[in-house]
C-alpha positions in Angstrom: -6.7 -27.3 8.7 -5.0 -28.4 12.1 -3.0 -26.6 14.5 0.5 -27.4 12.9 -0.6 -26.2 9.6 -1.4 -23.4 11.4 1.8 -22.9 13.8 3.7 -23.6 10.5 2.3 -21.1 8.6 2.4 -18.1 11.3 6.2 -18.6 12.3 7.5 -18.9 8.4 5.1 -15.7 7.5 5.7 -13.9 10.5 9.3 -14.4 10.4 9.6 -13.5 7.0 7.4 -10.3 8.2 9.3 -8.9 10.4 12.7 -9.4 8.8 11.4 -7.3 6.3 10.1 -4.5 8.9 13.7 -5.0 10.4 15.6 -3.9 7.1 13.0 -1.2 6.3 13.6 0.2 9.9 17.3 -0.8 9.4 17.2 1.1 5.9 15.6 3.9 7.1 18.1 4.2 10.2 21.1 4.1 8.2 20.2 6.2 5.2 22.6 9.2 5.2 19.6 12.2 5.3 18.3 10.6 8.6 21.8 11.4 9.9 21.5 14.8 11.1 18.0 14.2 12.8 19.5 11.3 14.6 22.7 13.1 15.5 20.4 16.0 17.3 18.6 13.1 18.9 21.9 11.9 20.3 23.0 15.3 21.9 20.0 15.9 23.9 20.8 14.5 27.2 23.9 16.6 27.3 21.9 20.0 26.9 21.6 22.8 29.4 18.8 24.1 29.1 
């Protein structure tokens, strides 16, 4: 096994890797029961606490 086998094999894996960690952090962003969390998350720096 050389080192372009290698190099080949880690950037088409990882790339396919974390394209799919990108759409399950995507899904998981945009999926409507996450909304209200996220809202909440939004408004905290205008608080007075």
């Amino acid at each position: 096994m050389t080192y372009e086998n290698i190099s080949h094999f880690a950037q088409t894996w990882g790339l396919i890797y974390f394209m799919a960690i990108f759409a399950c952090v995507l899904i998981y962003a945009l999926r409507p029961k996450s909304r209200a969390k996220f809202d909440d998350a939004a408004r905290i720096p205008f608080r007075e606490d």
